[in-house]
C-alpha positions in Angstrom: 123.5 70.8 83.8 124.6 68.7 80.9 123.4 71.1 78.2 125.1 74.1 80.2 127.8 71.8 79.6 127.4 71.0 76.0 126.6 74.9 75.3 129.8 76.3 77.2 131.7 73.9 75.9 130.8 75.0 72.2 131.6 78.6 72.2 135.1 77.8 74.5 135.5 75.7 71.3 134.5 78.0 68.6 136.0 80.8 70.8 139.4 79.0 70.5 139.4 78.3 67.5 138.0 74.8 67.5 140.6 73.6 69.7 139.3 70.5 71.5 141.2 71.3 75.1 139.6 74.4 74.8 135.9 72.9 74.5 136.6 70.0 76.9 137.8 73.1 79.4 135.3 75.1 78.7 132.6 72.1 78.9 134.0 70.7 82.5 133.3 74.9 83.9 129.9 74.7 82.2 129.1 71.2 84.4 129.6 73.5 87.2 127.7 76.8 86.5 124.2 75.2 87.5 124.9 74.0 90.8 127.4 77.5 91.7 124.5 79.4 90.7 121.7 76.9 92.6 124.2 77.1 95.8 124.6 80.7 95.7 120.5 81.5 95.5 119.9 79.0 98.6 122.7 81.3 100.5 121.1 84.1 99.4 117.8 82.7 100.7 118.4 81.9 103.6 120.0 84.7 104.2 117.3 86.6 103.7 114.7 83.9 105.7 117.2 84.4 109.2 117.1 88.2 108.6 113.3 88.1 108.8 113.2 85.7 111.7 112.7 88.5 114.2 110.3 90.3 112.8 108.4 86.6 112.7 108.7 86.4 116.4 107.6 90.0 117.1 103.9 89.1 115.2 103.8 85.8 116.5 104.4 87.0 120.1 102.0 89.7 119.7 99.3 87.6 118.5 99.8 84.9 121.1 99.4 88.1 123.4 96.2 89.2 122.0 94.5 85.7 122.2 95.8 83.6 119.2 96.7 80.0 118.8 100.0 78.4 117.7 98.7 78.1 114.3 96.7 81.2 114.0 99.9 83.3 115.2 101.8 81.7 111.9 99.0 82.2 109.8 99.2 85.6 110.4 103.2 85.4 109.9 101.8 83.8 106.4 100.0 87.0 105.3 101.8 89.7 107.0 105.6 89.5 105.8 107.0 89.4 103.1 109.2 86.1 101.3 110.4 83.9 101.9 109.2 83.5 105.3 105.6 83.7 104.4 106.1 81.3 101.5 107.2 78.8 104.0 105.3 79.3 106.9 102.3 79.2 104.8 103.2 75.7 103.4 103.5 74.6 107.6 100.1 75.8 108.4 98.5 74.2 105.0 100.4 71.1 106.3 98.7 71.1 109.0 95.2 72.2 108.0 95.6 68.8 105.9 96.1 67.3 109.1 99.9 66.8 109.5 100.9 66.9 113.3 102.5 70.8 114.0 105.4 69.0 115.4 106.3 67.4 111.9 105.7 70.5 109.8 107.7 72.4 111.5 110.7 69.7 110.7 109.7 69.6 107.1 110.1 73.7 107.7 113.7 73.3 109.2 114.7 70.5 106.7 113.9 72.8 104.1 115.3 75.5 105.8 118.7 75.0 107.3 118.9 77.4 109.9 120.4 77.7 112.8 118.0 80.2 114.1 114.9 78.5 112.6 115.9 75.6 114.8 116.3 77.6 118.1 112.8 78.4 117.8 111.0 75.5 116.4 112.4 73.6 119.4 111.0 75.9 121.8 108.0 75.7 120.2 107.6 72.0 120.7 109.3 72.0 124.2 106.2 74.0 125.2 103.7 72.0 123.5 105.3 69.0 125.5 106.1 70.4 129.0 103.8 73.6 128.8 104.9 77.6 129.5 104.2 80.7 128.4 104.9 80.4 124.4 105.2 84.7 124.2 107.6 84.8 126.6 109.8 82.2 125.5 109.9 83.5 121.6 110.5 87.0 123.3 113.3 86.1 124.5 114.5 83.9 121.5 113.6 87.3 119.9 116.1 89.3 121.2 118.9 86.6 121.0 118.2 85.8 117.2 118.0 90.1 116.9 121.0 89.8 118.6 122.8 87.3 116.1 121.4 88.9 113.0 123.1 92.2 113.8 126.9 90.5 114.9 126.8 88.4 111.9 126.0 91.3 109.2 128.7 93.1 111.2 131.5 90.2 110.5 129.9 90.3 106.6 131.2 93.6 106.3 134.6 93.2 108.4 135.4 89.8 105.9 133.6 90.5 103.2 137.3 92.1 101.3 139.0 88.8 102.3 136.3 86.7 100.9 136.5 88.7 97.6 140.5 89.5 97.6 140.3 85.6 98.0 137.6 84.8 94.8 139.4 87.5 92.5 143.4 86.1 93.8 141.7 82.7 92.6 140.4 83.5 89.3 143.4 86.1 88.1 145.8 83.3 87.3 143.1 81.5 85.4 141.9 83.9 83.8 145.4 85.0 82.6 146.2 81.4 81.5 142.9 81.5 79.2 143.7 85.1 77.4 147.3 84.2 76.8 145.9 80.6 75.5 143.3 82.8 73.0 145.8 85.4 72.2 149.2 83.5 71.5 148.2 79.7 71.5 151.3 78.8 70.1 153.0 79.9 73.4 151.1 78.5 75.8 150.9 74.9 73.8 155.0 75.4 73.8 155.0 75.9 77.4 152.7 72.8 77.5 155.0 70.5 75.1 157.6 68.1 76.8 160.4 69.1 77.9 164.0 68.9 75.2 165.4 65.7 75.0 163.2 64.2 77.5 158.9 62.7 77.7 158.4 64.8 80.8 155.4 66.9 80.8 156.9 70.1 82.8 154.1 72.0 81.7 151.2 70.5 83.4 153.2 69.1 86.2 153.8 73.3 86.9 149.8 73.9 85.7 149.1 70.8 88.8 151.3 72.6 91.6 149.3 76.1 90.4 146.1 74.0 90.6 146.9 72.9 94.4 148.1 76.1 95.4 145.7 77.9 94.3 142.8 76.0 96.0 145.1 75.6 99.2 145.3 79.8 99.3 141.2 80.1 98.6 140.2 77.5 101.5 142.6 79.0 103.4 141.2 82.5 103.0 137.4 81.0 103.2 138.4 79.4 106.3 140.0 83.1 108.4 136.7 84.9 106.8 134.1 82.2 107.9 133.5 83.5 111.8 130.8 81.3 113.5 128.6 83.6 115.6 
């Protein structure tokens, strides 16, 4: 994090022709990039993990059908399908060939995992191992509802997705425009920055604040009408 830092904040600087604001600027994004791009690989994998949660419950319902146990159904979910699911549910049944309780893999499976879904099922699962039932049925069912979920949630993607990207781009334009007319005439942009005649006001940022606020106010504001809980 701190050297994405240190090396964003060097070119800004050389970039701008060794302008301090410029590296400081361009240091402060750079803090930032790691944990965007971190955040925006977990989304993407679990994502991908809830898409594949009905095709888990399909093998592990047929192989609870033809005879297997709890932890033979997931080993099979460990060498059938592809990752991340078998990534994880491979770690849950080495867990517990090491001889940690299924109950408390499966939490260090949801902890990991965040889901939603995940959760649905992984309490059924240990409702039944408390209160007994028939296991198939029960992920049948949770089958369908999570099938269900997957396919109105890619829907809303598709119906928000240009909100959540007019809002990203209505963002970044002023920015962005601030930074080439900094590059391209800095002499402008550090009058528009200078104090005000006659007075020790600093109009300039005060106005660069109020864009600041209003610009985050308008992206939550569009992240909030395109986030649609299913």
């Amino acid at each position: 994090m701190f050297l994405t830092a240190i090396l964003v904040g060097f070119v800004v600087w050389f970039i701008g022709g060794q302008n301090i604001i410029a590296g400081l600027a361009g240091a402060a994004v750079g803090l930032f990039l790691p944990r965007f791009y971190v955040n925006s690989q977990q989304s993407k994998r679990l994502n991908k993990f809830n898409d594949q949660l009905g095709d888990m419950l399909n093998l592990m319902v047929n192989g609870l059908r033809a005879g297997y146990s709890t932890m033979q159904a997931m080993e099979a979910v460990s060498k059938e399908l592809p990752a991340p699911i078998c990534d994880e549910f491979r770690r849950v049944v080495q867990e517990m060939q090491l001889g940690v309780a299924m109950q408390t893999s499966l939490d260090n499976l949801l902890r990991r995992i965040p889901s939603e879904d995940l959760d649905l099922v992984i309490t059924a699962i240990n409702v039944q191992r408390e209160v007994g039932g028939n296991l198939a049925e029960i992920l049948d069912t949770i089958s369908f509802t999570i099938r269900e979920r997957v396919r109105i949630k890619g829907e809303i993607r598709v119906l928000t997705s240009q909100t959540m990207y007019s809002g990203r781009m209505l963002a970044m334009l002023p920015i962005g425009v601030i930074l080439i007319l900094y590059f391209l005439n800095r002499e402008y942009m550090m009058e528009y920055l200078s104090p005000a005649n006659n007075t020790n006001l600093p109009c300039g940022y005060i106005a660069l604040a109020c864009i600041a606020i209003l610009i985050i106010a308008g992206y939550v504001v569009m992240n909030k009408l395109a986030d649609v809980e299913v």
